[in-house]
C-alpha positions as CSV (number, residue, x, y, z in Angstrom):
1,X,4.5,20.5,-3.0
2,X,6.8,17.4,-3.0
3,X,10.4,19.1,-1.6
4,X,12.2,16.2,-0.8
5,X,12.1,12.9,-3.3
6,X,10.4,13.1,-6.3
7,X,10.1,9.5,-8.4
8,X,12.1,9.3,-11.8
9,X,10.4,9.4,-14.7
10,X,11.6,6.1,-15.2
11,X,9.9,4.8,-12.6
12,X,6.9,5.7,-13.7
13,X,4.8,3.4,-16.5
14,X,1.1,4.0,-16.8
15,X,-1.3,0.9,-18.4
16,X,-2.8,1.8,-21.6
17,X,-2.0,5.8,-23.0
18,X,-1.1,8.7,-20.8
19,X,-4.2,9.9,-18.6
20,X,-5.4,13.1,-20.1
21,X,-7.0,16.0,-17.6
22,X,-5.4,13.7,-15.3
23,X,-3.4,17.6,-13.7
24,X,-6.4,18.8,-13.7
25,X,-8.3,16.7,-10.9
26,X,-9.2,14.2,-13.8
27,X,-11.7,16.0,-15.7
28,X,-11.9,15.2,-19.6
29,X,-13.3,17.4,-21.9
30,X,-16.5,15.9,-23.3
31,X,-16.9,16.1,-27.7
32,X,-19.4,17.6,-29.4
33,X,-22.4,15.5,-30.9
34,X,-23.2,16.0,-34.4
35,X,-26.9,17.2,-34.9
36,X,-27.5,14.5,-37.5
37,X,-25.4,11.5,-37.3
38,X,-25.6,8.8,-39.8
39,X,-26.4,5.3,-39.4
40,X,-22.7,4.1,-39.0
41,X,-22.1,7.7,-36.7
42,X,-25.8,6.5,-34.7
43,X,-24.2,2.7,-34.5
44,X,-20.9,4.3,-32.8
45,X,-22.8,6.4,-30.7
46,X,-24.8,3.6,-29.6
47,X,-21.6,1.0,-28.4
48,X,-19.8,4.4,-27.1
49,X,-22.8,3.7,-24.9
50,X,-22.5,0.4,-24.3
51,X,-22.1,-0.8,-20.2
52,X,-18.1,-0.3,-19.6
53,X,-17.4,-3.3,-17.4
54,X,-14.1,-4.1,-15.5
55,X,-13.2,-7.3,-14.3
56,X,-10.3,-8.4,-12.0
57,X,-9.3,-10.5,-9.6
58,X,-8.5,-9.5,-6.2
59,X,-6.8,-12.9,-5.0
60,X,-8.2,-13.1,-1.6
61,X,-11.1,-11.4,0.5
62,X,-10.2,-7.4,1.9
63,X,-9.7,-7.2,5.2
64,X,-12.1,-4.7,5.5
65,X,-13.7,-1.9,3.0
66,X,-13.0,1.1,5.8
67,X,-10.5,3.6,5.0
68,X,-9.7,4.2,8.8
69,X,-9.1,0.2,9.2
70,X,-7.5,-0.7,6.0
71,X,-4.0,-1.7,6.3
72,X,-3.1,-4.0,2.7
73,X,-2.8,-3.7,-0.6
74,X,-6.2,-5.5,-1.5
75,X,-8.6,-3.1,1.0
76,X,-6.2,-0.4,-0.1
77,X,-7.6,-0.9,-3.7
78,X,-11.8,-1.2,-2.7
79,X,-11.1,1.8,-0.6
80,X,-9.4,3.8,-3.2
81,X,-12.2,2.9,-5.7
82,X,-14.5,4.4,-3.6
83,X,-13.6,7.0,-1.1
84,X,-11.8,10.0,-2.2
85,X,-9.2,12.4,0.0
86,X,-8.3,16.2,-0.2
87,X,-6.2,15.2,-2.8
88,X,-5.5,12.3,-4.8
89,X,-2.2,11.1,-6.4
90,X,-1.8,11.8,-10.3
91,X,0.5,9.3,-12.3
92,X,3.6,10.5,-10.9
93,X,2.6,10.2,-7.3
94,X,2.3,13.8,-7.0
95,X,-1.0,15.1,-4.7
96,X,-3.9,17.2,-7.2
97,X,-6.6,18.8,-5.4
98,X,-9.2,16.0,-5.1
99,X,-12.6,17.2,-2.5
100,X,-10.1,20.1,-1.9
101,X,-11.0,23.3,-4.2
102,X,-7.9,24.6,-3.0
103,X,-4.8,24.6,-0.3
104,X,-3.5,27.2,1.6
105,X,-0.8,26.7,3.8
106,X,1.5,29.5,6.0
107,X,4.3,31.0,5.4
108,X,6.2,28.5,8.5
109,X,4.0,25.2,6.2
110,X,2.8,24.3,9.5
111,X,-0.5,25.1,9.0
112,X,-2.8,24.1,6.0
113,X,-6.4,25.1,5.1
114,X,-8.5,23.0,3.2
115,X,-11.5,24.5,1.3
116,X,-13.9,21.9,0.2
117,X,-15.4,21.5,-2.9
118,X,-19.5,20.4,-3.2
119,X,-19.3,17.3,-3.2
120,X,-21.2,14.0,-1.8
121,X,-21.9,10.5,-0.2
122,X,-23.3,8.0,-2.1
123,X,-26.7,8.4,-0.2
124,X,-26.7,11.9,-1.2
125,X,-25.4,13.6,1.9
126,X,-22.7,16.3,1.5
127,X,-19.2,15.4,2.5
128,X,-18.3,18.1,4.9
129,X,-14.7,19.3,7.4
130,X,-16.5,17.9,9.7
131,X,-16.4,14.3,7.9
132,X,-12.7,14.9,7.9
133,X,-12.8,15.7,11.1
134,X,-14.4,12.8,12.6
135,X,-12.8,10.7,10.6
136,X,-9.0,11.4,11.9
137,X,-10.0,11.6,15.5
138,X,-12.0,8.4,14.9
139,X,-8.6,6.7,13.6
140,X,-6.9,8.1,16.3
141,X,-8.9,6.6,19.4
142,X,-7.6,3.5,20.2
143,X,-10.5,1.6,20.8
144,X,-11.0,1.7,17.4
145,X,-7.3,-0.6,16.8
146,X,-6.3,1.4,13.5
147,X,-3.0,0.0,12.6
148,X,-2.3,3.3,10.6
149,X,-2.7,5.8,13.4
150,X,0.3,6.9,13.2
151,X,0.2,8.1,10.3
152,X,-1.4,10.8,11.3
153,X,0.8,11.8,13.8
154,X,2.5,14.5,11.4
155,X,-1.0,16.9,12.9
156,X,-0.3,18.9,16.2
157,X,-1.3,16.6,19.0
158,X,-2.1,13.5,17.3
159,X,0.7,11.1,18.7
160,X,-0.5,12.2,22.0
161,X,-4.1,11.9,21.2
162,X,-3.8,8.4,20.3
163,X,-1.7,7.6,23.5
164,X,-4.4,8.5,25.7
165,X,-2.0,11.5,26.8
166,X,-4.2,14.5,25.3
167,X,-8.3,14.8,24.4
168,X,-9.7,15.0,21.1
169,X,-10.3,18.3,20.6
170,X,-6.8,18.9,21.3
171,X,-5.8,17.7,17.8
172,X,-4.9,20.0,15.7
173,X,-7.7,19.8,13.2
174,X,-9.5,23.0,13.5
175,X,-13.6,23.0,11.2
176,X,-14.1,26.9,10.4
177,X,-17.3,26.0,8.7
178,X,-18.4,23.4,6.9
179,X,-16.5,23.8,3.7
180,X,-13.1,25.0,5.6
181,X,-10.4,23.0,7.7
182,X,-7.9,23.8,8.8
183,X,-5.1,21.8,10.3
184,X,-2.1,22.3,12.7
185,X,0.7,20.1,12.1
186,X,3.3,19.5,14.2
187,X,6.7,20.1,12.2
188,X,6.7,21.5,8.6
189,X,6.2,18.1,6.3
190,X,6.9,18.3,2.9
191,X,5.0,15.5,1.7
192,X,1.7,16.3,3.8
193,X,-0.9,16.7,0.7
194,X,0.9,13.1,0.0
195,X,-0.9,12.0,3.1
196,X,-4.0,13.5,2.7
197,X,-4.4,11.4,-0.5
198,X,-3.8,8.5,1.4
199,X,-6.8,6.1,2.7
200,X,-6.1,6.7,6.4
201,X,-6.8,10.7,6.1
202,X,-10.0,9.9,3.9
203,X,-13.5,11.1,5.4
204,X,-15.8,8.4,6.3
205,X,-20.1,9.8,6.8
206,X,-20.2,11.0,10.6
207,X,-23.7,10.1,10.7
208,X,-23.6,6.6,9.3
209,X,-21.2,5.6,10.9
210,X,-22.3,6.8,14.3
211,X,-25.6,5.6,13.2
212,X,-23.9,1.6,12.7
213,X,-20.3,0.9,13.7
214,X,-20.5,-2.1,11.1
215,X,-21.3,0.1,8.1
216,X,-17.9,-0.8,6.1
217,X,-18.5,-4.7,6.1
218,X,-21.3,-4.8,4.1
219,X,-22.4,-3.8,0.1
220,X,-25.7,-2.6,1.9
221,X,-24.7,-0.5,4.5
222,X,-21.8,1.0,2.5
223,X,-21.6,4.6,1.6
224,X,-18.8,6.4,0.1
225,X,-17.8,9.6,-1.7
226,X,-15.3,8.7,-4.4
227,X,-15.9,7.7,-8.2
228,X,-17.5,4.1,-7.4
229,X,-20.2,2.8,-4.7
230,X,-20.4,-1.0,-3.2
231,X,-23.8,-2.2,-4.6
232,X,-22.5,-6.1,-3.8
233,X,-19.8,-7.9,-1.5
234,X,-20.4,-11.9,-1.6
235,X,-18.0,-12.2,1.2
236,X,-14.6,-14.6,-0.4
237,X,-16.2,-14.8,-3.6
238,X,-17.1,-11.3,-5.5
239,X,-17.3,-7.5,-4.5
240,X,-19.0,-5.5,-7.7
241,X,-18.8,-1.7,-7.3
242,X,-20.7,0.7,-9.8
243,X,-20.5,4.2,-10.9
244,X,-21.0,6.5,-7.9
245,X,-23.6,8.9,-9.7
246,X,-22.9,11.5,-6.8
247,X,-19.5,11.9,-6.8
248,X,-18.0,15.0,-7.7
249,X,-15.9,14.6,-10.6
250,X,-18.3,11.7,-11.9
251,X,-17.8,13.1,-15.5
252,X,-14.2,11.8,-15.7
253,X,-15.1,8.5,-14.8
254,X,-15.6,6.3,-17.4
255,X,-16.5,2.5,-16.1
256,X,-20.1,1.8,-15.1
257,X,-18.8,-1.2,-13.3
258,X,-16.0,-2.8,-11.4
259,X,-16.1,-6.3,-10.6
260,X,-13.3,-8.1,-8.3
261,X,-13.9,-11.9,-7.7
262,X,-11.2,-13.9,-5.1
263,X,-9.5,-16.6,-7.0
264,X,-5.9,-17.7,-4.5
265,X,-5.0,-19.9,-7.2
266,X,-3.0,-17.8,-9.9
267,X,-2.8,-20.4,-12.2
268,X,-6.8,-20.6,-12.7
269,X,-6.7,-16.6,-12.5
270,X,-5.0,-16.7,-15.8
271,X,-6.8,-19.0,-17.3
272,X,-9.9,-16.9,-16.5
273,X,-8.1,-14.1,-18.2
274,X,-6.8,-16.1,-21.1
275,X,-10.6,-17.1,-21.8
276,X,-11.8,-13.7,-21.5
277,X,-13.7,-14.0,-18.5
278,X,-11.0,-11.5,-16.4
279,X,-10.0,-8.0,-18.0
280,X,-6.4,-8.1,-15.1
281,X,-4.5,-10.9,-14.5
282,X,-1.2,-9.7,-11.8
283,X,-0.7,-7.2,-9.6
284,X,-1.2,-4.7,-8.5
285,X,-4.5,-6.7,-7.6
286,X,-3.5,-10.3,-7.8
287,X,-0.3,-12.5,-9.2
288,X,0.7,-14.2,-12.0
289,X,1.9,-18.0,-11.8
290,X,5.2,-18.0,-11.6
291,X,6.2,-20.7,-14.7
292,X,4.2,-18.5,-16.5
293,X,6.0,-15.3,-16.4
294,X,8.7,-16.4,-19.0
295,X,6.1,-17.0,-22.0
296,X,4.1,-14.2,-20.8
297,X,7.0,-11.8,-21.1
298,X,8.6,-13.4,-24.2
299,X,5.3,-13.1,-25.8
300,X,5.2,-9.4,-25.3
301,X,1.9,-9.0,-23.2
302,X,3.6,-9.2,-19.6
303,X,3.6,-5.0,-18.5
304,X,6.7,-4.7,-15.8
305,X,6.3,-2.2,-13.7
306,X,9.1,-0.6,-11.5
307,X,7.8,0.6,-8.1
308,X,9.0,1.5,-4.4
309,X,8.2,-1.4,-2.7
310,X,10.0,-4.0,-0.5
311,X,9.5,-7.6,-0.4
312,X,10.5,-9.3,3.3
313,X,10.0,-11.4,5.9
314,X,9.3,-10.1,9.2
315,X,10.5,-11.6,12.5
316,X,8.9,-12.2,15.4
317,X,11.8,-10.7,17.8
318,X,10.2,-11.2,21.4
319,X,10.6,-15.2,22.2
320,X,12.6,-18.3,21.0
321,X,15.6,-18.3,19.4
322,X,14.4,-15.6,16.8
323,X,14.5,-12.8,20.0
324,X,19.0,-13.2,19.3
325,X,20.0,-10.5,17.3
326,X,23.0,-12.4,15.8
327,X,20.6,-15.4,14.7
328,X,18.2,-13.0,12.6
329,X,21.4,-11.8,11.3
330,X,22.7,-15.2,10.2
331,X,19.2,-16.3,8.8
332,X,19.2,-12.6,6.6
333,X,22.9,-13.4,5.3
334,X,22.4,-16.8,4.2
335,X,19.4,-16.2,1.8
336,X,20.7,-16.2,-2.1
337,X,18.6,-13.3,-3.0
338,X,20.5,-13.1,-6.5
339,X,19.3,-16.9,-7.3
340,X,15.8,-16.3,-6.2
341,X,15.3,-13.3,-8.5
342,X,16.7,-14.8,-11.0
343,X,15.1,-18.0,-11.2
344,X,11.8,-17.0,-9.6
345,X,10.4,-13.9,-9.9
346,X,12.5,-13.3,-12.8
347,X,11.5,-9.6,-14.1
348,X,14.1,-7.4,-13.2
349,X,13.7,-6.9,-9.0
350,X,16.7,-6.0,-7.5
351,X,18.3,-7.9,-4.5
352,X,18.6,-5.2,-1.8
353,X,20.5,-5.8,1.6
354,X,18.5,-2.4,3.7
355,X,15.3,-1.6,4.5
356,X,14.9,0.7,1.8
357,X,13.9,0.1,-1.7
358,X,15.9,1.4,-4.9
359,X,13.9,5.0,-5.0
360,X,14.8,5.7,-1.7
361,X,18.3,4.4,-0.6
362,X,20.6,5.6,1.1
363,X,22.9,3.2,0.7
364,X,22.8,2.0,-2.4
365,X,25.7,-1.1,-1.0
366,X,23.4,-2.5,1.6
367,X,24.4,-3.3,5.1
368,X,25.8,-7.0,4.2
369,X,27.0,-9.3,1.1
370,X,24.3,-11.5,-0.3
371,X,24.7,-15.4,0.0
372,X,27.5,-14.6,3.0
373,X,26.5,-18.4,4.1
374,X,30.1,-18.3,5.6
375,X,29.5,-15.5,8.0
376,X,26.1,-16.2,8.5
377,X,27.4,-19.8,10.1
378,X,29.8,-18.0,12.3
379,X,26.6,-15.4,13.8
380,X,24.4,-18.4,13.7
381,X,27.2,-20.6,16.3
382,X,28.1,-17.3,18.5
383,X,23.9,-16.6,18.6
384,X,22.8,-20.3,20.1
385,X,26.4,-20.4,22.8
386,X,24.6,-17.0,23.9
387,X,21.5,-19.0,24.3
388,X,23.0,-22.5,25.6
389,X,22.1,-23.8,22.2
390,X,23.6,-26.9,20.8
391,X,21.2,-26.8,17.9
392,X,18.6,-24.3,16.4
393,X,14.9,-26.3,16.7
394,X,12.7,-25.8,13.9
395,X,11.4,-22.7,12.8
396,X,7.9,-21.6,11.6
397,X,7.9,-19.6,8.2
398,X,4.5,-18.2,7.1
399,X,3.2,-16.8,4.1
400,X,0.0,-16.1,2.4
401,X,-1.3,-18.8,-0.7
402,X,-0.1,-17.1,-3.5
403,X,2.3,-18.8,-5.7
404,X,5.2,-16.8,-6.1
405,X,4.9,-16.3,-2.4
406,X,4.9,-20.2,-2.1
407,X,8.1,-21.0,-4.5
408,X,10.0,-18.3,-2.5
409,X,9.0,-19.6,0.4
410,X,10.2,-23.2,-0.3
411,X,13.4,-21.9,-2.0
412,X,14.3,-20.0,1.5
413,X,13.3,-23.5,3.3
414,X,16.1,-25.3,0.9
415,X,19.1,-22.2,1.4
416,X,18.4,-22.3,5.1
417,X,18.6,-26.4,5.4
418,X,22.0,-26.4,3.3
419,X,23.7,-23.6,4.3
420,X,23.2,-23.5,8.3
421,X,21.5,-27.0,8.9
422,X,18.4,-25.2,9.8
423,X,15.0,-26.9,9.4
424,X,12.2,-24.6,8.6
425,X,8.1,-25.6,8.6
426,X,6.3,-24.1,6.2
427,X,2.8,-22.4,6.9
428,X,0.8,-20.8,4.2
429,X,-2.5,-19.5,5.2
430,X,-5.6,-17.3,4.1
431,X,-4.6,-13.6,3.5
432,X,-6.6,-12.2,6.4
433,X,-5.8,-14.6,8.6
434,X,-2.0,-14.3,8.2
435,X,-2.3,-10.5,8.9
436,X,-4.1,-11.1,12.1
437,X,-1.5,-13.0,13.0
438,X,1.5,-11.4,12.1
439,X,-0.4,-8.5,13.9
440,X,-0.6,-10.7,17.2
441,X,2.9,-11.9,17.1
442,X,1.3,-15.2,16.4
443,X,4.1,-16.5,14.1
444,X,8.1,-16.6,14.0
445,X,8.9,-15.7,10.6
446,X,6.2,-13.8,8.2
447,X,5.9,-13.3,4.8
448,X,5.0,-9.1,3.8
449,X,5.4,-6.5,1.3
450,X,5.1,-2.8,2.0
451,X,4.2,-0.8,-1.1
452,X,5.8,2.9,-0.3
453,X,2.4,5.1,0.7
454,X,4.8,8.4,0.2
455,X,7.9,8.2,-1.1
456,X,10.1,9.1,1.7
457,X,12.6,6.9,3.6
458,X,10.6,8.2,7.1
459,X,7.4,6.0,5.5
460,X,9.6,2.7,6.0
461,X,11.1,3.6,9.5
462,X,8.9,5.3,11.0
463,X,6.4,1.8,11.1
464,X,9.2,0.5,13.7
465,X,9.4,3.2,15.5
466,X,7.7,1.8,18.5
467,X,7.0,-2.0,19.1
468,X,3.1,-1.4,19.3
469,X,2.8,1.0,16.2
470,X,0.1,-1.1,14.0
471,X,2.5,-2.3,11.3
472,X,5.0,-3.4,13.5
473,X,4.4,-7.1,13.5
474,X,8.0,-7.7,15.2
475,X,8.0,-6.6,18.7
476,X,11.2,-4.9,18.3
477,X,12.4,-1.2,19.2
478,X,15.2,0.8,19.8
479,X,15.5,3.9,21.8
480,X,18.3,5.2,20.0
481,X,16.4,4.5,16.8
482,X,13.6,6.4,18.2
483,X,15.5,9.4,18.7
484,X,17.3,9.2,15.6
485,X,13.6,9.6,13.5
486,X,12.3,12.5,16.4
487,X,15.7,14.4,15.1
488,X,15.2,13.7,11.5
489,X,11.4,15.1,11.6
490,X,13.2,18.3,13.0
491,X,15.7,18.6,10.5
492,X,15.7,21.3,7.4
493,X,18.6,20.3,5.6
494,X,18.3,17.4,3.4
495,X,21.7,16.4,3.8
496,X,21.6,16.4,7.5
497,X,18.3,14.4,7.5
498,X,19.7,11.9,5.0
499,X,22.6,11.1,7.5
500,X,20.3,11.3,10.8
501,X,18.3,8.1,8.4
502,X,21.3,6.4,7.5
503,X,22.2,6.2,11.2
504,X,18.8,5.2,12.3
505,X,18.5,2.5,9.5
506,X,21.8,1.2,10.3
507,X,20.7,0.9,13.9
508,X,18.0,-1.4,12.8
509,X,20.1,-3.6,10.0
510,X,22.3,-4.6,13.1
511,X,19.3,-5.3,14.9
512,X,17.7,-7.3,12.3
513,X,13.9,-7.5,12.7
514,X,13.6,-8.1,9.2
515,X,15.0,-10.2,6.3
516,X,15.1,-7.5,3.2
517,X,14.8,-10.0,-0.2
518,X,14.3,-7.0,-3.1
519,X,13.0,-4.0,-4.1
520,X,9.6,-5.4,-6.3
521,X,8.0,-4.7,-9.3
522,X,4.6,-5.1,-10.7
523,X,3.3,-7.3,-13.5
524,X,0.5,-8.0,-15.2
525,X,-1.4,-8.9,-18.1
526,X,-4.8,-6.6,-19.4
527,X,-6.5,-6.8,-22.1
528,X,-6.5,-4.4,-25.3
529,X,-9.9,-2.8,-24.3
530,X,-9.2,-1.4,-21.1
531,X,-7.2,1.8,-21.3
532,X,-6.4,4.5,-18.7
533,X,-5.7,2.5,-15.8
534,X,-3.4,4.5,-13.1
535,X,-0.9,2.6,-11.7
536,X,2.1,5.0,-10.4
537,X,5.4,4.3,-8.9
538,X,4.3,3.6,-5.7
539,X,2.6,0.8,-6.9
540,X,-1.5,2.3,-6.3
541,X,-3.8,1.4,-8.7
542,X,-6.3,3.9,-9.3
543,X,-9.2,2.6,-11.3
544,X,-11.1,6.5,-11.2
545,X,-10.4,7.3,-15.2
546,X,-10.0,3.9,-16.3
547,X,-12.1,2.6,-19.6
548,X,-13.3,-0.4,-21.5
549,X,-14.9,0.7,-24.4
550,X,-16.4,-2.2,-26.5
């Protein structure tokens, strides 16, 4: 279904052996028994059966544990542990059929019909298109303050919905019965069943949550329908999730347990590892220290992962000298980003001068020379006379306590005081609380990454589209941009789209909302016994056929 950009191969690295079934919605098929087995077969059988427990650290509390709220990597990971979509990425970030039996869509691909597979809630209630249903136009009402409602603007009516500018029930999401939906979408988009595997189109239980608005914030009120349930959330401390004995492919999953605890300090999250208390020490769920990365990699247990994800710092483009175009530019062409990969993050991320990471360029020289102190000076002087400025005052950089996120952070500090005289306050704060934040233009510049949820340029622009779109954070907008991205959603030939996102991006490199530092990778360390962990090149984990056989 993917017609547009597909990931490499290369891109693509999978921790512990290639998932099998893993086409085929994730099923395995299950040995036969012998009739007698010996004592050493009986002894085999019996640690085969032995609790499969996986431990890992999630660095800092989730935001929150509902799919129509979550917004980061860390809630991203709960939520895709245990809610499941109408389809569901495979290792190559291509959509399988997931509560969806089966897809039909018409002959213009505007319209798709879902039919739904028996499945359930973790209380035992059957997930139905009416689930679905609620869910999106729950997302979309704006009292509910989804950051990722736009997402779902790709379905007829749904931009319009959300704006206040059309009712509910003239979304294009149609229930036939309660094992058929159908949905209207506004343009053909080839990477829809992309989107349906992502958290925002999940379902969430219409009657739970009508029943108690708080049900997603705590282990007891939580119910869900993928391949774990929440059975405890000690809020910034542990969240254990179990088997989900109702879910509908609960044959291909193979842990009995998950449990995340929330360590900030990477240094003591390897240790855990190291002493065999932690089965995942890095990302996708966490970090690694950064001193540590050399001996970790020499040492051959580091796993690199190449994914389609940017690392950046956002700007806060509506007051103080950070609302001049020309002094976001100079602050973006003085960073070194060749030094700080080199001597920081050190495995293999690529400086990148564009909004767009490596998978999805579309021009692959950027839109400025790294370390161009020289004409960063010059924007710098011509950005202050247009403000009456005879000196920049200090500037507020934030960042959440990690620490690679703290030496990069410091080494940005020190290329900013030497090469434009800048003085810049560091402020590292609690994960949540520097989202809120950012969210509420609380800040002046703000550590992010964004981890590609399809991969498609249109993902990365389309969050700037408008300055209150939920992921945002800088205040900034162009109209010309605007119409640039309503053209390119219009447009059937790839080449001509390519150039209508080239223009738009280039728009919003000369407008400068946001310092680009690289296109990321993952690492990590795991331990031999867990196997079968998805992680695919858009940098999701998916924990669904993991093991840990003792």
């Amino acid at each position: 279904m993917r017609q547009k950009i597909s990931i490499i191969a290369s891109m693509i690295m999978i921790a512990g052996s290639i998932l099998a079934g893993c086409a085929g919605g994730g099923q395995t098929q299950q040995q036969p028994q012998p009739n007698s087995p010996s004592s050493g077969e009986a002894a085999q059988v019996a640690a085969s059966k032995a609790p499969q427990i996986f431990r890992a650290n999630l660095t800092s509390e989730p935001s929150t544990a509902d799919p129509g709220l979550a917004k980061d990597t860390t809630s991203g990971t709960v939520v895709r542990a245990t809610f499941d979509g109408l389809t569901r990425l495979d290792a190559a970030s291509k959509p399988m059929n997931s509560v969806a039996s089966d897809v039909k869509v018409s002959e213009d691909n505007r319209i798709y019909t879902f039919t739904l597979r028996d499945a359930k809630w973790s209380n035992g209630d059957p997930v139905t298109a009416q689930d679905f249903e609620f869910a999106w136009k729950r997302v979309l009402d704006a009292n509910l303050g989804a950051e990722y409602a736009y997402q779902l603007y790709y379905i007829k009516n749904a931009e319009k919905v959300h704006k206040g500018q059309a009712k509910a029930d003239e979304l294009g999401v149609k229930v036939i019965d309660d094992k058929t939906l159908e949905v209207t979408l506004e343009n053909p988009t080839p990477f829809f069943l992309e989107l349906t595997a992502f958290y925002t189109y999940y379902p969430v239980p219409k009657k739970v949550v009508e029943a108690n608005p708080k049900w997603a914030f705590e282990a007891a009120t939580h119910v869900a329908n993928g391949p774990f349930k929440m059975t405890e959330w000690k809020h910034k401390s542990k969240i254990v999730l179990e088997k989900n004995e109702n879910y509908w492919d609960k044959d291909a999953v193979k842990l009995d347990k998950i449990e995340f605890v929330m360590i900030e300090d990477d240094s003591t999250a390897l240790a855990m590892f190291e002493n065999n208390e932690l089965d995942w020490a890095g990302q996708p769920l966490g970090g690694l220290p950064v001193d540590a990365i050399p001996s970790l990699k020499e040492s051959g247990k580091l796993v690199i992962h190449p994914k389609a994800t940017m690392y950046w710092y956002k700007i806060n483009t509506t007051k103080g000298p950070l609302s001049n175009a020309k002094i976001r530019k100079a602050l973006a062409y003085a960073v070194n980003r060749q030094t700080i990969v080199d001597n920081i993050t050190q495995v293999g991320q690529v400086p990148t001068m564009g909004l767009l990471p490596q998978s999805m360029i579309v021009k692959p020289e950027g839109y400025f020379k790294d370390n161009d102190v020289e004409t960063a000076k010059q924007l710098l002087a011509e950005g202050m006379a247009e403000l009456g400025l005879t000196k920049l005052p200090p500037i507020s950089l934030s960042y959440n306590t990690t620490d690679r996120h703290t030496k990069i952070a410091e080494a940005l500090q020190d290329q900013w005081k030497k090469g434009l005289g800048i003085d810049v306050k560091l402020s590292n704060k609690e994960f949540k609380v520097h989202l809120q934040d950012m969210h509420e233009l609380k800040y002046e510049l703000g550590r992010l990454g964004w981890n590609a949820d399809f991969n498609d340029p249109i993902n990365y622009l389309e969050m700037f589209r408008d300055a209150n779109t939920g992921n945002n954070d800088t205040g900034w907008e162009d109209p010309r941009y605007q119409e640039l991205l309503k053209q390119s959603a219009l447009e059937g030939n790839p080449e001509k789209r390519k150039e209508l996102i080239a223009q738009a991006e280039q728009i919003f490199m000369d407008a400068m909302p946001v310092i680009p530092l690289f296109t990321d990778v993952d690492v990590w360390v795991q331990s031999d016994k867990v196997k079968d962990v998805q992680v695919d090149g858009l940098g999701f984990i998916d924990l669904k056929w993991a093991s840990k056989p003792e």
